[in-house]
C-alpha positions as CSV (number, residue, x, y, z in Angstrom):
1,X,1.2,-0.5,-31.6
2,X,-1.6,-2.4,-29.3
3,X,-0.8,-2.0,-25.4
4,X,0.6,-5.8,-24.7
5,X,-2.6,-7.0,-22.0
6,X,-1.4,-7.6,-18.6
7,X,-2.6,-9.8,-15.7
8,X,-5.1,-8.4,-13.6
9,X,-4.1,-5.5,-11.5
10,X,-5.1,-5.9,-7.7
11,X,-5.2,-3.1,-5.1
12,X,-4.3,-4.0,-1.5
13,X,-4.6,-1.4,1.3
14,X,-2.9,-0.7,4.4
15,X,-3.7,-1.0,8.0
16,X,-7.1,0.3,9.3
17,X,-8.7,1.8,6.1
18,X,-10.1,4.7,6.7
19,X,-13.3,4.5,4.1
20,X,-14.5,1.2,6.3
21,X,-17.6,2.9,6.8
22,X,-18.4,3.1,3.1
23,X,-17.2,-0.6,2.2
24,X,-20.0,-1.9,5.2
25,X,-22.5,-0.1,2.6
26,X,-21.5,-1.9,-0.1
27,X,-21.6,-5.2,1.7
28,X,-25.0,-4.1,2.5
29,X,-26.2,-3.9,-1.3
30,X,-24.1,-7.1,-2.1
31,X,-21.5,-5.8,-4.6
32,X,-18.1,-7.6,-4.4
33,X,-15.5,-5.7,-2.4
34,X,-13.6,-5.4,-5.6
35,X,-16.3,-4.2,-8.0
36,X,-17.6,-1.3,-6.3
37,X,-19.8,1.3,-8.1
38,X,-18.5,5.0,-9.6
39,X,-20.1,6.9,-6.7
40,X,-18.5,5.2,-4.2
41,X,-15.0,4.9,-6.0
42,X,-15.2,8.5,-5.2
43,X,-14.8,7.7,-1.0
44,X,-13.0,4.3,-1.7
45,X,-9.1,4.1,-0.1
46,X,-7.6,4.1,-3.2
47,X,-9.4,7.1,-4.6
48,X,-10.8,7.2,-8.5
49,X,-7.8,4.9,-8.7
50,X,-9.4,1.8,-10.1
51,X,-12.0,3.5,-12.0
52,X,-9.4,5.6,-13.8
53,X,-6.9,2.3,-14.6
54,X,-10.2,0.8,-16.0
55,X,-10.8,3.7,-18.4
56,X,-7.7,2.2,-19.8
57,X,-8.2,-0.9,-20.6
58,X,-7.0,-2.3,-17.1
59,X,-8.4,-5.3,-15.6
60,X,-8.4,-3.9,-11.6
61,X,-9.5,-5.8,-8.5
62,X,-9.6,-3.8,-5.0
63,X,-9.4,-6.1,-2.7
64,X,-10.3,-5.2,1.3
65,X,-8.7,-7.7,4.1
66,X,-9.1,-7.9,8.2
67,X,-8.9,-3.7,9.2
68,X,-6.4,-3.9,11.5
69,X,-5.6,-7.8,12.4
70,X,-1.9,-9.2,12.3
71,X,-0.3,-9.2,9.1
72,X,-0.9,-13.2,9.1
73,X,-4.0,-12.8,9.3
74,X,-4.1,-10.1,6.4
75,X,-2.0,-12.4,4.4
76,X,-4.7,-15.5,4.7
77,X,-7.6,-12.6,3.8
78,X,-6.1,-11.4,0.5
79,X,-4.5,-15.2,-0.4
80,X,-8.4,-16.2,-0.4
81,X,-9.6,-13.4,-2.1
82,X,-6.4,-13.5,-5.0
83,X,-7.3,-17.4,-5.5
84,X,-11.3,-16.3,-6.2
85,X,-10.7,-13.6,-8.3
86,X,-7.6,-16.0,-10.3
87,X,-10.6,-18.8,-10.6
88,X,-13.6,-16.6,-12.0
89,X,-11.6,-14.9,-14.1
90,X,-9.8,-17.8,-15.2
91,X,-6.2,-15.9,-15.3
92,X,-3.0,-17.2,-14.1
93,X,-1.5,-14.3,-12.0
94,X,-1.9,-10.8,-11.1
95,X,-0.1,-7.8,-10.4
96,X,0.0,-6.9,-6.8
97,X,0.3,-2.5,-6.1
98,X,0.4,-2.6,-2.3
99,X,0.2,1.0,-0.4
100,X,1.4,0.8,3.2
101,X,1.0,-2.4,5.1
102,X,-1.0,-3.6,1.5
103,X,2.8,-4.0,0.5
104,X,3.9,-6.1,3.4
105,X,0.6,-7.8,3.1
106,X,1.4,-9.1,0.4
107,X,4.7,-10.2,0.5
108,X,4.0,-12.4,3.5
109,X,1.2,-13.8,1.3
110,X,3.1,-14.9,-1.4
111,X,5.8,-16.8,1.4
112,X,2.9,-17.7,3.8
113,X,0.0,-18.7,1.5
114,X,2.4,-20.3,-0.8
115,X,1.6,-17.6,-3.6
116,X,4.7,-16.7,-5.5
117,X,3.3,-19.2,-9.1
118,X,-0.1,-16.9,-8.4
119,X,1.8,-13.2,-8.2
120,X,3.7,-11.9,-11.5
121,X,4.8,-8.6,-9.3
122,X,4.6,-6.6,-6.2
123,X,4.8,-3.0,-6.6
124,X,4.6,-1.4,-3.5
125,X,4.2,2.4,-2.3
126,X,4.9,4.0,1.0
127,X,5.6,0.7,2.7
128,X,7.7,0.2,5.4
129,X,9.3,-2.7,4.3
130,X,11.7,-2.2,7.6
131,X,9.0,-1.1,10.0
132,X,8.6,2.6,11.1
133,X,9.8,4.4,14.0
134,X,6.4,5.6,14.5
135,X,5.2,2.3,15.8
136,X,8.1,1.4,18.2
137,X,6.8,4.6,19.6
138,X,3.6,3.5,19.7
139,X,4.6,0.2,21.4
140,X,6.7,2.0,24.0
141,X,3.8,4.7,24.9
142,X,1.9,1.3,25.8
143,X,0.1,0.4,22.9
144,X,0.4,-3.3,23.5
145,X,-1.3,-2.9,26.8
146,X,-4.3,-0.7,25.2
147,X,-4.8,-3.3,22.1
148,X,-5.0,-6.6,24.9
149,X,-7.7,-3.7,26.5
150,X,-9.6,-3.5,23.1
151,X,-9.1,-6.7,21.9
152,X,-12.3,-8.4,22.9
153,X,-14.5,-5.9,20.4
154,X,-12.0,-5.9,18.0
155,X,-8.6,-7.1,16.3
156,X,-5.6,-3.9,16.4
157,X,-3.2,-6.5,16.3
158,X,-1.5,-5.4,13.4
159,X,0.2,-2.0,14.8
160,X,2.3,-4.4,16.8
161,X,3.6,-5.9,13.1
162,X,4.8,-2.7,11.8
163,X,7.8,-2.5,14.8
164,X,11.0,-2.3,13.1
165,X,12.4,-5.3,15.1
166,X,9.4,-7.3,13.7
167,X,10.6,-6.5,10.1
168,X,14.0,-7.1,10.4
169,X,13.3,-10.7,11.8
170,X,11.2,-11.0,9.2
171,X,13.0,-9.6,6.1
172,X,15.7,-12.3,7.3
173,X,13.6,-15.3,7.7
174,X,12.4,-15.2,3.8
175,X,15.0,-13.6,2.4
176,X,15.9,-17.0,0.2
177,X,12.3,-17.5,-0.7
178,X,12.2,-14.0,-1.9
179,X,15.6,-14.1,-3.3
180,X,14.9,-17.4,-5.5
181,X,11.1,-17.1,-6.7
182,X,9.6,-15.5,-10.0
183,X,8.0,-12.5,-8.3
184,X,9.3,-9.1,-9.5
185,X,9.5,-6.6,-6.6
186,X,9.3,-2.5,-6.8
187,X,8.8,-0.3,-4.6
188,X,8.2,3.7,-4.3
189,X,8.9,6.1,-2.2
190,X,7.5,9.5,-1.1
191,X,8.5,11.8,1.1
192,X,6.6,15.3,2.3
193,X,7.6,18.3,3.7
194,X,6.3,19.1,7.1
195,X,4.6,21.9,6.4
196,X,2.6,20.4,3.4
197,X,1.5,17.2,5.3
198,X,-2.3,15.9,6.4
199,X,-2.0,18.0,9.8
200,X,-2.6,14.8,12.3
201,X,0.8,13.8,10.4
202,X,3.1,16.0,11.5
203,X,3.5,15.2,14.9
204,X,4.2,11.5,13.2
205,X,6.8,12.7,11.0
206,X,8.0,14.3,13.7
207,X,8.8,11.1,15.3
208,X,10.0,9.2,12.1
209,X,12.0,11.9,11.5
210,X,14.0,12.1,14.6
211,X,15.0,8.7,14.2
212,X,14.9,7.7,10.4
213,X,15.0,10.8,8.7
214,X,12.9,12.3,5.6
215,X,9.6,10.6,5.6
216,X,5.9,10.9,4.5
217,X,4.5,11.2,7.7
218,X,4.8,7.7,9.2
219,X,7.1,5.9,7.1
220,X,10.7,6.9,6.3
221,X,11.9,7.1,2.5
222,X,14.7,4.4,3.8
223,X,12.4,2.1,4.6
224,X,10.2,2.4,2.0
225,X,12.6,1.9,-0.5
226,X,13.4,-1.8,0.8
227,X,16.9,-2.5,-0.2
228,X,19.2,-2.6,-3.2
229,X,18.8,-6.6,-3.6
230,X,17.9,-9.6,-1.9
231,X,20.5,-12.4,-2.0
232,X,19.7,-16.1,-1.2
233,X,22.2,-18.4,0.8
234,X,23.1,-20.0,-2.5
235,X,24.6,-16.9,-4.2
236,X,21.1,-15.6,-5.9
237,X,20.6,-12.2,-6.7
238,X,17.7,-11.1,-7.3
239,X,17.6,-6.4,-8.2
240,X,14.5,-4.7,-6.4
241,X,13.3,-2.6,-8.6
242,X,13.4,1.2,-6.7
243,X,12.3,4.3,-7.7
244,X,10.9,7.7,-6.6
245,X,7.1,8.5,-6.3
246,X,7.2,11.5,-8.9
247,X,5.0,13.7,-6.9
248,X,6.0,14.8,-3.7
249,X,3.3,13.0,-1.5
250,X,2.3,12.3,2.2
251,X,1.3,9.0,3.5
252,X,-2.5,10.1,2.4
253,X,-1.7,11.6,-0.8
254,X,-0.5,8.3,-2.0
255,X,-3.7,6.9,-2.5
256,X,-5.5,9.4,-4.4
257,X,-6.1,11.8,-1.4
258,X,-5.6,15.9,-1.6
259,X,-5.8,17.3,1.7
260,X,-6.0,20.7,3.1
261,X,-1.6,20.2,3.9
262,X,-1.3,20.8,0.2
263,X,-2.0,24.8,1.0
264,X,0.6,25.0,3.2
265,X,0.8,28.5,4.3
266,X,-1.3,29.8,1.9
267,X,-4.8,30.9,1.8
268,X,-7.0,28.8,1.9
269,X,-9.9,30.9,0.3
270,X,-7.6,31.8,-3.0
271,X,-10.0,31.1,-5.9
272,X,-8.0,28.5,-8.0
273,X,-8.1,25.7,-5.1
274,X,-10.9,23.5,-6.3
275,X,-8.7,23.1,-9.8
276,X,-5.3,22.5,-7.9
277,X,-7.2,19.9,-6.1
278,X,-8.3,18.0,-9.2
279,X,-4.9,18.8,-10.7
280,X,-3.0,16.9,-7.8
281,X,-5.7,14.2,-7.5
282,X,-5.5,13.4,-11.5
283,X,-1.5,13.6,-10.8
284,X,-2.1,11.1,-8.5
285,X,-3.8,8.9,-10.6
286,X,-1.5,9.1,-12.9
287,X,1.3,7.7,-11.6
288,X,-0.8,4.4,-11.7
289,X,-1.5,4.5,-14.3
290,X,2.2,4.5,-15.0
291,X,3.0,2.0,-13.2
292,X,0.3,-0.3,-15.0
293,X,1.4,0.3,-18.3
294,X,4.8,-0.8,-17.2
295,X,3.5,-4.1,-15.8
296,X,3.6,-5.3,-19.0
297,X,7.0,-6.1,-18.6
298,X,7.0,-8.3,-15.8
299,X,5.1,-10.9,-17.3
């Protein structure tokens, strides 16, 4: 039986995207920030990820927003860049799979920008839908102080939108719009042990841990996994759809990433590491690929 053809699949990252320096590179050569080449897709945030959905048939569009600006201002980037890719490819909706802030990017785009008749669903991965720990922290270390220092060269404002208080204000404030619109919302979670995280994780978990429990290194499995349901002031219910990322995963590994954590206390120089890291990697991959065949049923 043919695979039922879904909307267009869109990537949208989190906060401060770590292969900046390789999307200003492809700005340079004039390729669309969603249409980069193979050798790239290798270094790209979501890594292999969209070259391995189109493989299969996918229709996938990476989008890149404001590296580290407030999460309104994220929200306006990938609105504008959703309504262009809608136009020129003359579809109706898309599929949103948000890692990290990507996820609460995009909910506040589909209440802010007005996008919920433009977005069939959200799936999103290792986002703290209630904030993290690990940015009240931050915000009590004085990070609000060293962002006004920065500020002038560049926009961090968005650290100061992951606070747990922000969230919960937030959660509230559009939990009847979220409640009553079409927009089917998953999420999925992953947690890491300590040991097997990205090193500069650990002393993050550390933090989300003491105060939120299991976690993948900055964001806590709780928050991740949203809530149960969302009910509207008129009785409403609308199911969040929650499941378990199948591989256990840090915060990096989400997106595509092996790191040297995986080894834990092993050796480092045993011979079969180059395969276990194209074994976890293609793992990776496919648990998007997964979650795009099952798009199909939220259309």
């Amino acid at each position: 039986m043919a695979r039922k053809r879904t909307y267009p699949i869109v990537l949208a990252h989190g906060i401060a995207p770590f292969d900046f320096i390789t999307n200003k590179l492809l700005q340079r050569i004039n390729v669309f920030c969603w249409d980069f080449s193979l050798a790239f897709d290798r270094l790209h945030y979501f890594r292999k990820i969209s070259t391995h959905l189109r493989k299969h048939q996918f229709d996938v569009y990476a989008t890149r927003v404001s590296f580290a600006a407030s999460a309104q201002a994220r929200a306006e980037n990938l609105a504008v860049q959703i309504r262009n890719m809608l136009e020129q490819s003359d579809q109706e909706k898309v599929h949103i799979i948000g890692h990290s802030m990507g996820g609460l990017d995009s909910r506040r785009m589909i209440v802010q920008e007005n996008m919920a008749d433009k977005v069939a669903s959200v799936t999103s991965i290792g986002t703290p839908h209630h904030g993290t720990s690990f940015a009240d922290f931050g915000l009590a270390q004085g990070g609000e102080q060293l962002i006004a220092l920065v500020d002038r060269k560049a926009d961090f404002s968005g650290f100061l939108d992951l606070t747990r208080s922000i969230w919960k204000t937030f959660n509230e404030e559009v939990r009847n719009q979220e409640a009553t619109n079409s927009v089917v919302y998953q999420t999925y979670a992953a947690v890491q042990e300590r040991e097997l995280l990205f090193p500069p994780l650990r002393p993050c978990w550390d933090i989300v841990y003491a105060e939120e429990g299991e976690n993948d290194g900055l964001v806590s499995r709780d928050s991740q996994r949203w809530q149960e349901k969302l009910i509207a002031d008129d009785g409403t219910e609308k199911v969040i759809i929650r499941k378990d990322f199948p591989i256990a995963a840090d915060h990096l590994n989400q997106t595509g990433w092996w790191d040297i954590g995986e080894l834990g206390r092993a050796n480092w120089w045993r011979l079969n590491l180059l395969r276990e890291k194209r074994q976890f990697e293609a793992a990776i991959r496919d648990v998007y690929l997964s979650i795009a065949r099952s798009l199909a049923d939220f259309q």
